[in-house]
N, C-alpha and C positions, 0 to 999 in steps of 0.2 A: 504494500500500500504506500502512496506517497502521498506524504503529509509536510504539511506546512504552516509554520507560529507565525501567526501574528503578534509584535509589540507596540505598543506605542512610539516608545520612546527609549533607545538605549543610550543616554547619557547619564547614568548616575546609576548606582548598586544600593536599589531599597528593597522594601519588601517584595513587589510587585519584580524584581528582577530575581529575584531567590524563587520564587514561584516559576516562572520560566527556563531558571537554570534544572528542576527539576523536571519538566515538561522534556530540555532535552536529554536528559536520563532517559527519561519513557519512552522517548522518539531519537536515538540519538542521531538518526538517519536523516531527520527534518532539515530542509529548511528557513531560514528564519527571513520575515520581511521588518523592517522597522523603518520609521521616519526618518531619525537619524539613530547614529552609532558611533562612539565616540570609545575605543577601545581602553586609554587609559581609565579616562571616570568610570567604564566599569569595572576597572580593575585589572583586564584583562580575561573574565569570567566564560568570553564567549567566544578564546581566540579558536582559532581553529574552525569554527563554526563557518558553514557560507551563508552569508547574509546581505541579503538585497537592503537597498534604501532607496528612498526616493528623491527627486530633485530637489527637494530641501536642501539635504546634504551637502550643495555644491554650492549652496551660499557661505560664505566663511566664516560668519560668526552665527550659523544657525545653532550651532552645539551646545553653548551657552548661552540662547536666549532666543530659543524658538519660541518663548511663550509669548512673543512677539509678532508672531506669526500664524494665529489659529485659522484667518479667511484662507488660509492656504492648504491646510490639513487636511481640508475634505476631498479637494481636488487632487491632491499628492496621494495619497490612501487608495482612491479610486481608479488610480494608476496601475497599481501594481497588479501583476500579470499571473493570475494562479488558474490558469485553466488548463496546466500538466497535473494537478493534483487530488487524490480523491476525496483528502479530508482536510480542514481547515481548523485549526483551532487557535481563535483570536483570544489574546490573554490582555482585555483592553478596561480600562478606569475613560476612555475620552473616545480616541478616535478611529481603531483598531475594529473594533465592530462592523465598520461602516465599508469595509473591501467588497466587494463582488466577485462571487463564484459563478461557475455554471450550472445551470438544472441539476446535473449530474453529481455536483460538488456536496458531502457533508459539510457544514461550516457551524459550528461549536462556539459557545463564545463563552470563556469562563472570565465572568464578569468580575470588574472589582468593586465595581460602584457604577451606578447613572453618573455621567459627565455632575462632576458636584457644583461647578464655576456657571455650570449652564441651568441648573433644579434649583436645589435645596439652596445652596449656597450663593446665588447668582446675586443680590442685595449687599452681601458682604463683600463680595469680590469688587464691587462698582466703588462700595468705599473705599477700599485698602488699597486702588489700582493709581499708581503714585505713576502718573505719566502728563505730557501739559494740556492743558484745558481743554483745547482742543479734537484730541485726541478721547478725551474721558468724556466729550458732548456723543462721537460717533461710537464710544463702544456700545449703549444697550441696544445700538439698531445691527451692530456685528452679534451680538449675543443673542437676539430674534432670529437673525438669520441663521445662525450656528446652532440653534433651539430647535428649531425645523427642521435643520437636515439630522442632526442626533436623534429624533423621532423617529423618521423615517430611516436611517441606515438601523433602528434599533429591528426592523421588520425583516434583515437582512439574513442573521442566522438561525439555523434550522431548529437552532435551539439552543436556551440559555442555561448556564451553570454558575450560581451565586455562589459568592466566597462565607459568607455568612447568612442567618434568618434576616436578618437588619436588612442586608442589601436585598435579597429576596422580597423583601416588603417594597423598596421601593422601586425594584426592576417592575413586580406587579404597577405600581403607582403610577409612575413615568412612564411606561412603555407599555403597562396593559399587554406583557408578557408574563407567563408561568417561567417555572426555573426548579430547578433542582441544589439541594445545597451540598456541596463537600466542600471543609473546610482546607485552608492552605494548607502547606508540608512546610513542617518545622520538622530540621535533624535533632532533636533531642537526643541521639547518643552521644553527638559531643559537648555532651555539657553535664558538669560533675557538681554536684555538690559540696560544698566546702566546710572545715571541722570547727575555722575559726572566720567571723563576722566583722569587718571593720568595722570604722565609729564613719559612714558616711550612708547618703542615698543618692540614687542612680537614676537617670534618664536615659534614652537611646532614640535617635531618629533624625530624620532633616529640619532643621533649624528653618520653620515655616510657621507663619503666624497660626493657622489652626489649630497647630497640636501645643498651644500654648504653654511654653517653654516662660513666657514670660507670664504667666501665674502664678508657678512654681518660684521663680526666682524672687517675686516680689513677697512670696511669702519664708523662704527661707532667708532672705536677707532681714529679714523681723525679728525669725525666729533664731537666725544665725549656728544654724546647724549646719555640717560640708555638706554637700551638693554636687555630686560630682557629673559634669554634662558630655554625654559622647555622639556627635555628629559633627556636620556642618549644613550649609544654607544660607538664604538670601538673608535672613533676617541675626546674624552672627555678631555682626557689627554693633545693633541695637542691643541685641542681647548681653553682651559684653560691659556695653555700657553703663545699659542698670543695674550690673551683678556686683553685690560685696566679695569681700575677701574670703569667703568661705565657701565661695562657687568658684570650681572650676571646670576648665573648657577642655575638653583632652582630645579635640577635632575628631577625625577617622580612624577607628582603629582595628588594626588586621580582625578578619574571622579568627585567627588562631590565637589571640587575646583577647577576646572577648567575653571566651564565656567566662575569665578569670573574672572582672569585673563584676557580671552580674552575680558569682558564687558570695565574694565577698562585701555585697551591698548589703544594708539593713533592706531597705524595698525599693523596689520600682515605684519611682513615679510615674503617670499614666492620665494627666489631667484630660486629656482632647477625648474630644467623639470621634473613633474610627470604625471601617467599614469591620476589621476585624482585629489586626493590633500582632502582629507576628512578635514586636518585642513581649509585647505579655507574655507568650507562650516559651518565649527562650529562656523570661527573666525563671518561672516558674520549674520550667525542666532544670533550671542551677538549683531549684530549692526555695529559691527569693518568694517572697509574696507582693502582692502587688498594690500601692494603694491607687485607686483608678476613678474617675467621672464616671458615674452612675448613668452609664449611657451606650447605645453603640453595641460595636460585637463584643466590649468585656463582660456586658452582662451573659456572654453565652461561652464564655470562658474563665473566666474568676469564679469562684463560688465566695458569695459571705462571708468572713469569720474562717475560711476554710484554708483558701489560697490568696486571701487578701481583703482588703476592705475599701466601701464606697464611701464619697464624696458625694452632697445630692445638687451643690451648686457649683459655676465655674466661679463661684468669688473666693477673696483672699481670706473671708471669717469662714466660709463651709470647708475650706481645705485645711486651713489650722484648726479650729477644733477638730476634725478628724485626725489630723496630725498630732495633736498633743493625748491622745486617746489612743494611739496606736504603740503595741509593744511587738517587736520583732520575734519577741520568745513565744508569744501566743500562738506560734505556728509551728505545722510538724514540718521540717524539711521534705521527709520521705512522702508524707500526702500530699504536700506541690506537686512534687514529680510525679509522681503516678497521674495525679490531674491532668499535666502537661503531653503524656505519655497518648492518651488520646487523640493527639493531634499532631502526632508525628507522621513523615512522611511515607513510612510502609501503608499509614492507614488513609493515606492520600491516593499513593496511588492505584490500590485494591478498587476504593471508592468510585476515583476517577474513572477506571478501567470499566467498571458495571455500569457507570453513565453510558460513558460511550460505546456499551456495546447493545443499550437496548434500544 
């Protein structure tokens, strides 16, 4: 069978790129189409791979700042040429869905989320969109237009597969699709539990106004407890800014140091609404527990009291009283991980596998 991934977007190594590096596990034989591709930002993750992109690509500073660029993504995407292939599996959050197959083509779409900047989100996006006047007058008539055609290419695959219940809710919402749920592949075997605890808490992800990094910082710069922060992002700069001396910033850092971090945290912070939250599940298979926003897919991955505790607002008093309530010894290392253990990638891809075979 020849098969072929769709990405969005291969400049940066997040969750949504760990999800694919596992897809070419299962397929190693595939494929790959993406917008753009930028081998170091990923790391290198997907050298070797053949991988098509489209004429994005051959603008020079598309790598770094195609978000500059979305009236073009529809027409770029629409480009590419998959009518050697039998099956199709777009692994898309934006505009990866939206490729055309033929008649004959399976095309799969394991969703990460409805376009969030175009739905749910699309209000906030108009605020935070720091570009000149101009420019912020024409974007809601680009976002109507960009709103329609994600409608429409959402009618495109034969069928859809959500990363969580959450998104499942609003693939049905927005796109008046059904969907099947299997959750992401976390490797939970490489990740150990640890004998002894630092005196610090842990963050993990891209440094993006959503996943509210700066909630977290303006409440531990109060409480003046360490903070230790692992990413990077557009919003780094800012964040750095408002952080005391008790936060710090430790940028990217290898998979092979990583799971040390999360064994030795007291917990994961976890303040954002996500579609499902892959660091949860890593922090968790270390042992760590999780403190997280009462929101999103950690409600279908944290239990209670069990593997972590909720937060029921994103303000700076819901987090600290939770925070001054919370004792890292309240938890059994051994039942995080077994929790975590459920959403490891063997049980990804068994799952996977019985989607796409019925």
């Amino acid at each position: 069978m020849r098969v072929a991934l769709v990405h969005d977007y291969l400049n940066q190594y997040g969750g949504g790129e760990r999800v694919l590096g596992f897809l070419c596990e299962m397929f190693p034989w595939a494929h790959i189409f993406t917008l753009i591709y930028d081998e170091r930002l990923t790391g290198g993750a997907f050298r070797g791979r053949q991988i098509h992109t489209s004429f994005i690509q051959k603008i020079p500073w598309a790598k770094k700042n195609h978000r500059l660029l979305p009236m073009f993504m529809p027409l770029a995407v629409e480009q590419f040429d998959l009518s050697k292939f039998d099956l199709v599996i777009s692994n898309s959050a934006s505009f990866a869905k939206g490729v055309i197959t033929k008649p004959s083509t399976r095309h799969v779409s394991y969703c990460m989320t409805p376009t969030r900047y175009l739905w749910d989100d699309s209000h906030k996006y108009l605020e935070e969109f720091q570009h000149p006047l101009i420019i912020k007058k024409i974007t809601p008539l680009l976002l109507s237009y960009l709103r329609l055609w994600d409608y429409q290419a959402s009618k495109r695959p034969d069928s859809f597969i959500a990363i969580s219940e959450f998104v499942k809710q609003r693939i049905k919402k927005y796109y008046n699709r059904p969907s099947s749920v299997v959750y992401p592949p976390v490797d939970t075997g490489r990740f150990r539990i640890s004998s002894q605890i630092d005196d610090y808490f842990l963050m993990v992800g891209r440094l993006v106004s959503y996943k509210r990094f700066d909630l977290a910082i303006k409440v531990f710069n109060n409480l003046g407890w360490p903070l230790k922060i692992i990413g990077d992002g557009p919003q780094k700069k800012y964040l750095q800014k408002i952080a005391g001396k008790n936060i710090k910033f430790l940028g990217l850092i290898s998979d092979h140091k990583l799971p040390l971090y999360y064994s030795k945290a007291k917990a994961l912070m976890f303040p954002q609404e996500e579609d499902f939250g892959i660091v949860v599940v890593e922090a968790m298979a270390s042992g760590r527990p999780v403190v997280a926003f009462r929101a999103g897919g950690s409600l279908e991955t944290i239990r209670d009291g069990e593997t972590g505790i909720f937060f029921d607002q994103q303000t700076e008093e819901s987090l600290t009283a939770t925070l001054k309530d919370f004792n890292p010894f309240d938890f059994d290392s051994q039942k995080i991980k077994a929790r975590a253990t459920l959403f490891d990638k063997g049980i990804f891809r068994e799952k996977f596998s019985t989607v796409l075979s019925i």
